[in-house]
N, C-alpha and C positions, 0 to 999 in steps of 0.2 A: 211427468215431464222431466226430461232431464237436464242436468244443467248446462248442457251444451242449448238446447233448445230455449229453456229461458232468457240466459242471454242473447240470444238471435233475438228473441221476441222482443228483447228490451232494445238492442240495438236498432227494431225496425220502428219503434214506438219513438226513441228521441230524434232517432230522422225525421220522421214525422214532424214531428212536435217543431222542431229547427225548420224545417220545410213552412207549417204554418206559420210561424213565429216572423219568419223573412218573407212571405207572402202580406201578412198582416203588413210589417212595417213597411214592403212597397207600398200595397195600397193607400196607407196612411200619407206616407209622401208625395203619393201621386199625386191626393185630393186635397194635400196642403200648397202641393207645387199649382193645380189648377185654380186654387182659391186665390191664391197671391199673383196667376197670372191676369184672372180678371180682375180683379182689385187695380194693380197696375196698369188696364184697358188705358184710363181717362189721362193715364200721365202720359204713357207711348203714345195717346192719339193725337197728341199736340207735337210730337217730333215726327211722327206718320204726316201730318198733316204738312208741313216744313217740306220734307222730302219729298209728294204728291205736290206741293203747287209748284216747285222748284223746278222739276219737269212738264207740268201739264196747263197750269198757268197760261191764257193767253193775254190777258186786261188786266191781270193785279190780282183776283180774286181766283179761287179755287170753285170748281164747280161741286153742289153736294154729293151731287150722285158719285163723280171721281172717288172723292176722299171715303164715302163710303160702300164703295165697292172695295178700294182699297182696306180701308180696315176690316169688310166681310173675309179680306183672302189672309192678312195677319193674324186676325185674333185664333182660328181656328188651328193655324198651322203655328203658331207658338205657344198653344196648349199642347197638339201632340208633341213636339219639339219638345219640350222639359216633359211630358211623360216616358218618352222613349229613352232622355237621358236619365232618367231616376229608374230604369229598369235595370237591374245588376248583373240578371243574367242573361240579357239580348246580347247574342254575337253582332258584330260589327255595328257597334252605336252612332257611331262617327258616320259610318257611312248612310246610316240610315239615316241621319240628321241631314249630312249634305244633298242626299236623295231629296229630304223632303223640301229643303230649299230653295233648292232647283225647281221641282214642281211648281211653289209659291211662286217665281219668278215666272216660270213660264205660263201659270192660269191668270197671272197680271200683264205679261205682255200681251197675251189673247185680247182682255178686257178692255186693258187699259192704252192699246196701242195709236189709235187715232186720236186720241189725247196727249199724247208722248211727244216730246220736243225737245231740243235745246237752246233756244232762241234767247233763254231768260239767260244763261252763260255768254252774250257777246259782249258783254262788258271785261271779259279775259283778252280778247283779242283786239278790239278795237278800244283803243284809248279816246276818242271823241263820242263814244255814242250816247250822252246826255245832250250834248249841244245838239247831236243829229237829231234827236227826238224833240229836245224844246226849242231848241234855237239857241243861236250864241246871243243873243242878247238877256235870256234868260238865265241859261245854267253855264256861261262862257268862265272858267275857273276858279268854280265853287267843287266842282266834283272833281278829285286829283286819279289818275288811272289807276285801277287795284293793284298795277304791279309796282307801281311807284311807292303805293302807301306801303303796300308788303315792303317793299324793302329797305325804307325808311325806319318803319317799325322792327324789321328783324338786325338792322346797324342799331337805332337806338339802345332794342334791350341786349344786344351782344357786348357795345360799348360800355355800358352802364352797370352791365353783370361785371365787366372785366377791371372794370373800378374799383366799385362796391366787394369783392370777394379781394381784391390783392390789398384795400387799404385795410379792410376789419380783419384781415389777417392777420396782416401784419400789428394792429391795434392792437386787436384781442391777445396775441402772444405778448407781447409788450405788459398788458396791464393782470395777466395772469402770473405771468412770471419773475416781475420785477415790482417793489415795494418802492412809493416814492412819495413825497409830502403833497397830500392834496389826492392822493389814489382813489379816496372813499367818495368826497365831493367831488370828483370829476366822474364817477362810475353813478352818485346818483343824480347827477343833472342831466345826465344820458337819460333816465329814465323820466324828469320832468319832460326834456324834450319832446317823450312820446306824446303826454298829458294835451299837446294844446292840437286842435285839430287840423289838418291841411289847409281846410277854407280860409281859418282867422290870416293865412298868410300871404293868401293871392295878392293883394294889393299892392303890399311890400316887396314881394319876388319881381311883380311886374313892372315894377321903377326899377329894381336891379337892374332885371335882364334890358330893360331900356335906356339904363342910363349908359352900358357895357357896350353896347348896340348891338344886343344879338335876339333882336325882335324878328320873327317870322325865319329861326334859323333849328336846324333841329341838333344845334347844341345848347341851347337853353333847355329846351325838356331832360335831355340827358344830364346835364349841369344838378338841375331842381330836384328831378326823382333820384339821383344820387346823394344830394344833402341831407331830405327825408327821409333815405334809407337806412343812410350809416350809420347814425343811434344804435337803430334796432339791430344792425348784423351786430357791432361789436358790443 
């Protein structure tokens, strides 16, 4: 042989070799990516199951057969999902992912469509519908409408973020770059501070906030979880 040939021969033997070596480690991947998908079955089945009574739900309760029909049409179609993405050299991955998605949705609307609702969302639209199901004399303003609390909650932490960021700001620069008598003991009673737990202090906040009068107001929450916080930012 000559040495034009040998090298060819060597050339066609590390292809090879490269060739099984990445066939090997896909497979390996493949049947690590399938292991860890069933493994992780029993945690998704509880967020599968969230989203299945969420729609299908008619009394409170999910029916078995729904939820698992439902998980017959996930489990299968998110093993091949992570095997098709752990293949290197599938042209269009992405689409064959979104291909197979689509399918998933569509062999669940087939199954799961006379079960399908949204009835459990008219608490979005209608602000009375506890009273309309129990009565006002029952649930008459104990339940506040979910668009009220959102935005209740979303002023709270916007307000309270815009505190807590401009005073330990300004704190924190102060005490990093100026030296002053008492610097040390005031930077570790910040960290006593943390030491005692929220609870021992209910009692005490709620004679503040009562004696101030701003009982049932939602600037006492903002008020509290901002004195709680600031320690720890600055």
């Amino acid at each position: 042989m000559t040495n034009r040939q040998i090298e060819k021969e060597r050339s066609v033997k590390w292809q090879q070799a490269v060739l099984r070596s990445r066939r090997r480690r896909q497979w390996k991947l493949a049947a690590l990516t399938i292991f860890l998908s069933v493994v992780s079955i029993p945690i998704l089945l509880a967020y599968l199951w969230m989203v299945t009574i969420a729609f299908t739900a008619k009394t409170g309760g999910v029916e078995t057969a729904t939820l698992w029909i439902a998980a017959a049409i996930l489990t299968p179609m998110l093993i091949i999902y992570a095997v098709i993405h752990n293949i290197e050299d599938l042209p269009n991955k992405r689409r064959w992912g979104w291909v197979l998605i689509g399918v998933g949705f569509a062999i669940g609307a087939v199954l799961l469509w006379d079960e399908f609702h949204l009835k459990n969302f008219r608490f979005m639209v209608n602000p009375n519908l506890v009273e309309d199901i129990r009565g006002v004399a029952t649930a008459g303003g104990q339940f506040p409408w979910v668009w009220e609390a959102f935005f209740n909650s979303l002023f709270l932490a916007s307000f309270q973020t815009v505190i807590v960021v401009t005073v330990s700001s300004l704190a924190g620069y102060y005490l990093s770059r100026f030296a002053f008598t008492g610097r040390s003991l005031f930077l570790q009673s910040l960290l006593v501070l943390q030491a005692f737990p929220a609870i021992t202090l209910v009692i005490p906040i709620f004679l503040i906030v009562y004696w101030v009068g701003l009982v049932n107001t939602i600037y006492a929450p903002i008020l509290v979880i901002t004195a709680l916080e600031l320690p720890f930012f600055i």
